[in-house]
N, CA, C and O atoms as CSV, one atom per row, in Angstrom:
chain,resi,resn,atom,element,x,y,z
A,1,UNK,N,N,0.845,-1.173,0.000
A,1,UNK,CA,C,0.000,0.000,0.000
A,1,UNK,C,C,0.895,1.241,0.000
A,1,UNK,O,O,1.991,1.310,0.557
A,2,UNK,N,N,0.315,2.178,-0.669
A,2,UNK,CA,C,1.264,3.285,-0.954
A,2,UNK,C,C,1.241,4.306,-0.191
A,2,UNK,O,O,0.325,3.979,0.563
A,3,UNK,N,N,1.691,5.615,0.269
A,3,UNK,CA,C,1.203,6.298,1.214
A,3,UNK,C,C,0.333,7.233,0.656
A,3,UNK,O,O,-0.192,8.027,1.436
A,4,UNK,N,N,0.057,7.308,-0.590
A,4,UNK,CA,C,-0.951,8.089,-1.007
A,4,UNK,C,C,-2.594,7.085,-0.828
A,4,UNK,O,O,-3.770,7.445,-0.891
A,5,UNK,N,N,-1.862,5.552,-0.557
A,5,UNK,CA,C,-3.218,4.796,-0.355
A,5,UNK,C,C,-4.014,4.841,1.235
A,5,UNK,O,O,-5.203,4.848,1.551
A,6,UNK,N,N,-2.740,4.869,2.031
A,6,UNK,CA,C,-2.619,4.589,2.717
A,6,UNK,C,C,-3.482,6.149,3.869
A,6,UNK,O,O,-3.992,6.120,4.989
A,7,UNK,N,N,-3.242,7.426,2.757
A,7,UNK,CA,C,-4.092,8.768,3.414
A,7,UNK,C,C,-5.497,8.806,2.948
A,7,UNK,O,O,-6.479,9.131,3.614
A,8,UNK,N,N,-5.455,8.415,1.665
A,8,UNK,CA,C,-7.236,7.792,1.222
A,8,UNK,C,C,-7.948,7.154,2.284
A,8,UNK,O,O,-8.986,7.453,2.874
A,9,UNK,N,N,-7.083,6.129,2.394
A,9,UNK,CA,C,-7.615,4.870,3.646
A,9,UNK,C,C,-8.391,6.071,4.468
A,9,UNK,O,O,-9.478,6.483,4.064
A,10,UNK,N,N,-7.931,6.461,5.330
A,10,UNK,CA,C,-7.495,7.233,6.802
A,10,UNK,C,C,-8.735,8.323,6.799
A,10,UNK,O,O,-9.468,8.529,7.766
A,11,UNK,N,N,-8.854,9.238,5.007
A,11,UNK,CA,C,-9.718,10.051,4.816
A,11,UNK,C,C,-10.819,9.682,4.992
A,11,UNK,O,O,-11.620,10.016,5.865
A,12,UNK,N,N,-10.934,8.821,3.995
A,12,UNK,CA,C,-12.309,7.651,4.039
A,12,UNK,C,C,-12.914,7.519,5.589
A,12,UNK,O,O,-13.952,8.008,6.036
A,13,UNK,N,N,-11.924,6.699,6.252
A,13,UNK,CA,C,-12.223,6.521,7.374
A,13,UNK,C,C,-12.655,7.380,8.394
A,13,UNK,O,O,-13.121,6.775,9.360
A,14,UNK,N,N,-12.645,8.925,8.503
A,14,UNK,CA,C,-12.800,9.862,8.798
A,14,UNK,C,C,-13.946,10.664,8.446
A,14,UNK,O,O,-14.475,11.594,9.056
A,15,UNK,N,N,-14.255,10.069,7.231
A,15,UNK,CA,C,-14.867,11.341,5.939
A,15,UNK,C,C,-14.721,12.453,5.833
A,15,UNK,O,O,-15.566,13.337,5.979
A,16,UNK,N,N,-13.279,12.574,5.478
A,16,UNK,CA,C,-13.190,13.832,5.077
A,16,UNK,C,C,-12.011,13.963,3.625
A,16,UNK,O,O,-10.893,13.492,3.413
A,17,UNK,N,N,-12.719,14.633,3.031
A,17,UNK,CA,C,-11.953,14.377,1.674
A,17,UNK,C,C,-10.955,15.483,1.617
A,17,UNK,O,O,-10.809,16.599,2.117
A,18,UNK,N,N,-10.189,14.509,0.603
A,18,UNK,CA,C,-8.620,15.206,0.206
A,18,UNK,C,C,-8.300,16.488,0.330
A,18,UNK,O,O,-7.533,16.930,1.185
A,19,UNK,N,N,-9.040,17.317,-0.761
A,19,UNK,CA,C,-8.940,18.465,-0.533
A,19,UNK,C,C,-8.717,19.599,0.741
A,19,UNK,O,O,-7.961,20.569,0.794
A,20,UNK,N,N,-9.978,18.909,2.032
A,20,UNK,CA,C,-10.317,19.770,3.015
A,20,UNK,C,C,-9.095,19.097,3.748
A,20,UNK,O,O,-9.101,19.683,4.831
A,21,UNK,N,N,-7.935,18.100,3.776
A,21,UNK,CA,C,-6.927,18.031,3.945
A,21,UNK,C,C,-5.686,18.680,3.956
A,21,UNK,O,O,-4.881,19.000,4.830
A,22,UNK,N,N,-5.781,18.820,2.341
A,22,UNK,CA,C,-4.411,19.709,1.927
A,22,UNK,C,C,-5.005,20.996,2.487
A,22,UNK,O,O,-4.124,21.698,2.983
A,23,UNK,N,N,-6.034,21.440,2.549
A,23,UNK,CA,C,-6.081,22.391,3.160
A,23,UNK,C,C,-6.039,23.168,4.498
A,23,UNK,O,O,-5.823,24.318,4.880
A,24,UNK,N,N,-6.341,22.010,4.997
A,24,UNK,CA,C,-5.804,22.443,6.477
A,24,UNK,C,C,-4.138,22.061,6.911
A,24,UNK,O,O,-3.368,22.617,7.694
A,25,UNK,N,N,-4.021,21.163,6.250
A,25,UNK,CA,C,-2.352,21.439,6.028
A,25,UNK,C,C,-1.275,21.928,5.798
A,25,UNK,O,O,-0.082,21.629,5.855
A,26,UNK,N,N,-2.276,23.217,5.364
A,26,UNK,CA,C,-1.756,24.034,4.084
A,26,UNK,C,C,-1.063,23.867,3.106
A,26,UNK,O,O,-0.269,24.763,2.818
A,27,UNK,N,N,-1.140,22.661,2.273
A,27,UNK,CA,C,-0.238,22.257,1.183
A,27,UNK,C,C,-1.360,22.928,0.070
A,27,UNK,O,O,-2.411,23.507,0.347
A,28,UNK,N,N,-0.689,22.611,-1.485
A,28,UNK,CA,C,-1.503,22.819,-2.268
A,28,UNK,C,C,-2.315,21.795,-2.819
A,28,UNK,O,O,-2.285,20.565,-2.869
A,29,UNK,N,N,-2.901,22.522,-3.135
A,29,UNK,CA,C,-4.436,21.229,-4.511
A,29,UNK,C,C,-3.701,21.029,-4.914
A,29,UNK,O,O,-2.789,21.703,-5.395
A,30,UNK,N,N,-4.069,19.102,-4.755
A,30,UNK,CA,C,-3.586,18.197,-5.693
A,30,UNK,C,C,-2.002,17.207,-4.994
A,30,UNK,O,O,-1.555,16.083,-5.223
A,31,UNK,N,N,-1.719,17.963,-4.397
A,31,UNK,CA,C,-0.231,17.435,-3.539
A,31,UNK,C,C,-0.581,15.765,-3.139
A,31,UNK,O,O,0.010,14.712,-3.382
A,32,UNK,N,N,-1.324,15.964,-2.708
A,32,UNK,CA,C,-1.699,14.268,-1.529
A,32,UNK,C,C,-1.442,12.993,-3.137
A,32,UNK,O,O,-0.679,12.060,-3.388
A,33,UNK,N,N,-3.028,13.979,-4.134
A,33,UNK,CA,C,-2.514,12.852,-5.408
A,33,UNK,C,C,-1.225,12.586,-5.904
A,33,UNK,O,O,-0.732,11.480,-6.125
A,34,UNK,N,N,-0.775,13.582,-6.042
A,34,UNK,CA,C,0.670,13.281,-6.902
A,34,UNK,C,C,1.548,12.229,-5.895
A,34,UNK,O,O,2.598,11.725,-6.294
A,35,UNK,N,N,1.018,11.968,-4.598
A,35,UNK,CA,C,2.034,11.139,-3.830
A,35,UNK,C,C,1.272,9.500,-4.773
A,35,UNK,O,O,1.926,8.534,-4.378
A,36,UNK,N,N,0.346,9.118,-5.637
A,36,UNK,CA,C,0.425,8.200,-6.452
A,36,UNK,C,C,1.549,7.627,-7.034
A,36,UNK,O,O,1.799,6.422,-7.027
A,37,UNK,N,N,2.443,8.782,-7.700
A,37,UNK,CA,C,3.280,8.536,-8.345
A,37,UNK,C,C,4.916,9.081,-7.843
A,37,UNK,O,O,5.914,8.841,-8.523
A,38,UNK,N,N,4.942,9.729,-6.733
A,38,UNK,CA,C,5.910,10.017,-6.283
A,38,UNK,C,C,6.143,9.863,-5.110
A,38,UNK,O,O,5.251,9.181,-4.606
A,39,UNK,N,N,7.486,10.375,-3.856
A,39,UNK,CA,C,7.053,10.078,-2.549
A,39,UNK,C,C,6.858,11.417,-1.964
A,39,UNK,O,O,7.098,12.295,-2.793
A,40,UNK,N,N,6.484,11.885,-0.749
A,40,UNK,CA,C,6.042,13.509,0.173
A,40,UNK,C,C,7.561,13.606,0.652
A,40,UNK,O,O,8.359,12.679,0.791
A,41,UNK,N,N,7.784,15.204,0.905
A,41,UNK,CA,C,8.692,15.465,1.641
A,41,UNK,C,C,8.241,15.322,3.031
A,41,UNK,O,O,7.181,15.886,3.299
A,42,UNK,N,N,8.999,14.506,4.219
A,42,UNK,CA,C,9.053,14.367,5.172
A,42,UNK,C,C,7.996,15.870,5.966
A,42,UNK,O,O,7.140,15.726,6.839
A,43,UNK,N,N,8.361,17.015,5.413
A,43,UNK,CA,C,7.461,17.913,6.355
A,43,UNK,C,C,6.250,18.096,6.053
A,43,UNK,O,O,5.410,18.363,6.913
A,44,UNK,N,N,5.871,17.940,4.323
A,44,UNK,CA,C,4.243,17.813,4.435
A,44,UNK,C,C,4.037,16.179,4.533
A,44,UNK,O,O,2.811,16.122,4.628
A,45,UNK,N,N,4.474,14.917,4.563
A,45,UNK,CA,C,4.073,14.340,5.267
A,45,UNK,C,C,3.605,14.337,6.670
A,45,UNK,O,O,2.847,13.447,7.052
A,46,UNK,N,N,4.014,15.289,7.471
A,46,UNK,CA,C,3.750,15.580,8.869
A,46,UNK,C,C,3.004,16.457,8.931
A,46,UNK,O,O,2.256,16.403,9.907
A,47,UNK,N,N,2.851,17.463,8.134
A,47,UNK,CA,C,1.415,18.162,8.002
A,47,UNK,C,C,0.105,17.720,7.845
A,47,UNK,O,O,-0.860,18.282,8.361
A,48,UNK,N,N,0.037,16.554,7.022
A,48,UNK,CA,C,-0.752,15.273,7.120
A,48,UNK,C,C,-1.209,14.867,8.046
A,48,UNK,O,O,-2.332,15.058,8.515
A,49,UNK,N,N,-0.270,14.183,8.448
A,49,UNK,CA,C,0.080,13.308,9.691
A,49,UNK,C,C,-0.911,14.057,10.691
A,49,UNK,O,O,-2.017,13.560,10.901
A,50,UNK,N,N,-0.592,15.054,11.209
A,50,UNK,CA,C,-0.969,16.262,11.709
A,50,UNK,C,C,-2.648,15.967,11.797
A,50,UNK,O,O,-3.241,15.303,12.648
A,51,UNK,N,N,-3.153,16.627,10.727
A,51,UNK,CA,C,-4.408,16.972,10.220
A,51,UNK,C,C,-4.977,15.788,10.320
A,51,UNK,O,O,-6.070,15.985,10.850
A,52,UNK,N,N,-4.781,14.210,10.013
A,52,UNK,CA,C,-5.169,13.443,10.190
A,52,UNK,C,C,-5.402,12.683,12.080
A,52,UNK,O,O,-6.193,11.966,12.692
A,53,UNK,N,N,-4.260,13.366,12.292
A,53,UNK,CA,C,-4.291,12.917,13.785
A,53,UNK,C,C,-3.642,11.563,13.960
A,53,UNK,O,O,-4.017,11.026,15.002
A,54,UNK,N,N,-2.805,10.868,13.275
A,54,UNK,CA,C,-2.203,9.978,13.375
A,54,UNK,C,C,-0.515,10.365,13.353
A,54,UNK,O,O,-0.292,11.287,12.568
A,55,UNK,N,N,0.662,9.865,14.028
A,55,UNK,CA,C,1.774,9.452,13.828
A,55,UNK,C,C,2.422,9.502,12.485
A,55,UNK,O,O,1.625,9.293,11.570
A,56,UNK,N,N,3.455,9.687,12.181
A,56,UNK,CA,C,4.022,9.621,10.322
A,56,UNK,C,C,4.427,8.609,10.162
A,56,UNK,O,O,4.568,8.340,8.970
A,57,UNK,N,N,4.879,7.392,11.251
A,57,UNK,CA,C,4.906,6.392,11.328
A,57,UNK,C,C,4.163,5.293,10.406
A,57,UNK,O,O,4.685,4.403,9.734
A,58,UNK,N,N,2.475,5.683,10.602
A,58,UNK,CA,C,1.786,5.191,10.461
A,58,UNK,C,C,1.564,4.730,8.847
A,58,UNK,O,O,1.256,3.673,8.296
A,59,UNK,N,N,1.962,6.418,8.287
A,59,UNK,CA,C,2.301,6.440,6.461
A,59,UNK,C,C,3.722,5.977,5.967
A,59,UNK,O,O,4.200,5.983,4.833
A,60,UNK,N,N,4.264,5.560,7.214
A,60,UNK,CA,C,5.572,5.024,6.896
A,60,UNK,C,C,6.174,3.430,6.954
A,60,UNK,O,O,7.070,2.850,6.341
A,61,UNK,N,N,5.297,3.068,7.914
A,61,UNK,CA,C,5.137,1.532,7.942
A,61,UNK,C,C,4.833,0.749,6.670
A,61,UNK,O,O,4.077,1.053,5.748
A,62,UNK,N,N,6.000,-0.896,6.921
A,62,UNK,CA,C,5.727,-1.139,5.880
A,62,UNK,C,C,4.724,-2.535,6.353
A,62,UNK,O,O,4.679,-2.946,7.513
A,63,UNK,N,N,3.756,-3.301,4.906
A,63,UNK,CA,C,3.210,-4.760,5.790
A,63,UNK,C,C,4.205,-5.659,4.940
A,63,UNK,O,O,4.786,-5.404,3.886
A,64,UNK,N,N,4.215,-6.738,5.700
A,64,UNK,CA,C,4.911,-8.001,5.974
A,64,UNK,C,C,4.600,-9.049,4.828
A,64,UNK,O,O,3.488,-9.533,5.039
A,65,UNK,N,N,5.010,-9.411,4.036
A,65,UNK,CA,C,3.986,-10.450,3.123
A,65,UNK,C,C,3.938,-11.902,4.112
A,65,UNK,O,O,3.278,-12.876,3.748
C-alpha cells in the first residue's frame, strides 16, 4: 500500500476528503494525489500526519507479506 493509499484509507475513514486536507495542512491542490506517483517530503508528510491525527509512522510503515 502506498502512502498516497494509505491517506485515502485514513480520509475515508474519517470522511473527510482530500482536498479539506491539503487544506488544512496548508499544502496545495492536488499534492496528496501526486504522492500516487511520487514520494512527500518528510514535512508535508507531517502536516498530514498532523491533520489526520495519526503518527508519520503510520504512512511510513511497511506490511509483511
Amino acid at each position: 500500500m502506498t502512502i498516497y493509499d494509505k491517506v485515502k484509507a485514513k480520509a475515508d475513514e474519517i470522511n473527510k476528503p482530500i482536498y479539506l486536507i491539503e487544506s488544512e495542512a496548508g499544502i496545495a491542490n492536488g499534492t496528496i494525489a501526486g504522492w500516487r506517483v511520487s514520494r512527500p517530503y518528510a514535512e508535508t508528510l507531517q502536516k498530514v500526519a498532523k491533520v489526520l491525527e495519526v503518527p508519520i509512522d503510520y504512512f511510513l510503515e511497511t506490511e509483511e507479506a
